[in-house]
DRENLONU-392455 format. One record per residue: residue in one letter; x, y, z of N, C-alpha, C, CB in turn. Coordinates in steps of 0.1 Angstrom, whole numbers, plus 5000, padded with zeros to 4 digits. Each point is the difference from the previous one (the first is absolute). Glycine has a CB too. Layout:
DRENLONU-392455
AXYZXYZXYZXYZ
...
end
This chain:
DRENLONU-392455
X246366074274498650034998499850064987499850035024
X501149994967499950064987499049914991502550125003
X497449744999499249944995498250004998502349915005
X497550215012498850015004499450114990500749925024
X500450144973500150154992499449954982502850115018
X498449804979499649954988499449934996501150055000
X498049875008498949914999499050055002501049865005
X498750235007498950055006499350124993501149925020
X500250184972499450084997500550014984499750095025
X501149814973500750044987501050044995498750015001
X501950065011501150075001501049964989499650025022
X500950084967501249914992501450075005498449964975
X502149945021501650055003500550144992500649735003
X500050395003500250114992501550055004497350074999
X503649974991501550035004499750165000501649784987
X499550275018499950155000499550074984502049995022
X498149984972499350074983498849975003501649964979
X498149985030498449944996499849884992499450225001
X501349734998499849894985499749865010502150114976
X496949855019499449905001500949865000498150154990
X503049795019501449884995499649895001501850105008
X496849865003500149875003499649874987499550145025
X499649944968500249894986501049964992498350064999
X502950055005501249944994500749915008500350194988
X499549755023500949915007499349865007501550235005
X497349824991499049855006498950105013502749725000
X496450145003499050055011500149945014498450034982
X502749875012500149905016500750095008500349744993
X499450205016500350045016502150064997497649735018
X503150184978501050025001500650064988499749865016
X499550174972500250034986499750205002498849694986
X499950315022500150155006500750085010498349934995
X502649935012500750085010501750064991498649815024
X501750044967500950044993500050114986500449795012
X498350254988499650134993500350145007498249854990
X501750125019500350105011501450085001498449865010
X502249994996501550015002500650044985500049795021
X499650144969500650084987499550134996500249804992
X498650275010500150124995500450075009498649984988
X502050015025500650065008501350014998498649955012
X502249934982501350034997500050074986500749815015
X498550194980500350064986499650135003499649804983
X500250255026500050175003498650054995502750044996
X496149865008498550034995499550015015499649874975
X501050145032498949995011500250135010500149725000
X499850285007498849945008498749934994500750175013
X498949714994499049934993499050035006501149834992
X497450175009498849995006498949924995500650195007
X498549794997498549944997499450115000499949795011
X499450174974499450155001498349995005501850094978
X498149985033498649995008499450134997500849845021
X499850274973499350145002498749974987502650205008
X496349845002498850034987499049885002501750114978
X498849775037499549905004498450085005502649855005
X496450104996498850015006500050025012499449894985
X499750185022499950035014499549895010499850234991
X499449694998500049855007501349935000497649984992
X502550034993501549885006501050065005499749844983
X500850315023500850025012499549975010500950134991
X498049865016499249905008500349925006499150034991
X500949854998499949864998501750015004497649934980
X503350135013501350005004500050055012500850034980
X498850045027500550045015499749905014499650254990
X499049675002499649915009501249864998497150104999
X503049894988501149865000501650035009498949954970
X500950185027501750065002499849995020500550244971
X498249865032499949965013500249855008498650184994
X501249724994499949815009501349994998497649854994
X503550194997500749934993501750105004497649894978
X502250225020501150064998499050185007501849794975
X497850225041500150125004500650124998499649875009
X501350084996501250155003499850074981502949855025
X496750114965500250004988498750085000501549804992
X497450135011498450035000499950195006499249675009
X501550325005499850125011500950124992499849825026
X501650134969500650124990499350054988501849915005
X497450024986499050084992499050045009500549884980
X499150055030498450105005500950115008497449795006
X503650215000500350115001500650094995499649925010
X500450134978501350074989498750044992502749834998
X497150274999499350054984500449924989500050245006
X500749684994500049944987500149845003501250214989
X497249715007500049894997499849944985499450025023
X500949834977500549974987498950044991501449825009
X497750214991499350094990500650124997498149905006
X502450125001500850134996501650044997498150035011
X502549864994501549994994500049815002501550315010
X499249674978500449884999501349965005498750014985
X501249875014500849925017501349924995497449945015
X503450164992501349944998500349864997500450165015
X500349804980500549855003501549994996497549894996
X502949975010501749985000500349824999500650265018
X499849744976500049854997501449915009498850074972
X501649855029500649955012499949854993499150185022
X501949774983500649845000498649965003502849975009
X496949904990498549915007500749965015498849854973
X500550185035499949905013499149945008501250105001
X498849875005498749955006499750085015500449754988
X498750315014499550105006498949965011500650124979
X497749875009499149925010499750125006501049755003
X498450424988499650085009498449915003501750254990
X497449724999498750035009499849895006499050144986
X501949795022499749905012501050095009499449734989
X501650355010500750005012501549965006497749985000
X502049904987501349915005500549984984499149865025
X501850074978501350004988501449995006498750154986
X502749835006501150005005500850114988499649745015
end
């Protein structure tokens, strides 16, 4: 769902300095994941999307997508003092598989 993040709201890719990586490795789907996985091994990470400073509409708009799509994700920010307007959101990059969260199915 990180794509909902960076599409929806903009979200750019951020390593622990804060530095802005994803234009150094590409925007595709798998050019950002392997931006990930590399600033992680090079001892920059933890990585996140940076969502803090998002609009109170578009944390909104995110809780209702997050509600259709990915819950249990949605119900941890509404219940925690801190939604992604207010701390930005982990991420961890991972081999490609095929998954098939927003139908359900996948292998």
């Amino acid at each position: 769902m990180p794509g909902t993040l960076a599409q929806g709201v903009g979200a750019k890719q951020v390593n622990s300095r804060g530095e802005i990586y994803e234009q150094n490795y590409g925007l595709m789907t798998s050019q950002r994941l392997w931006g990930t996985i590399t600033e992680n091994r090079n001892g920059r990470g933890p990585c996140y999307l940076k969502t803090s400073g998002i609009t109170s509409n578009q944390e909104n708009e995110l809780y209702k997508a997050y509600l259709n799509m990915a819950p249990v994700q949605a119900l941890k920010w509404l219940d925690s003092e801190y939604g992604p307007s207010l701390r930005d959101v982990e991420i961890e990059g991972t081999e490609p598989y095929i998954v098939g969260g927003h139908t359900a199915s996948g292998y």
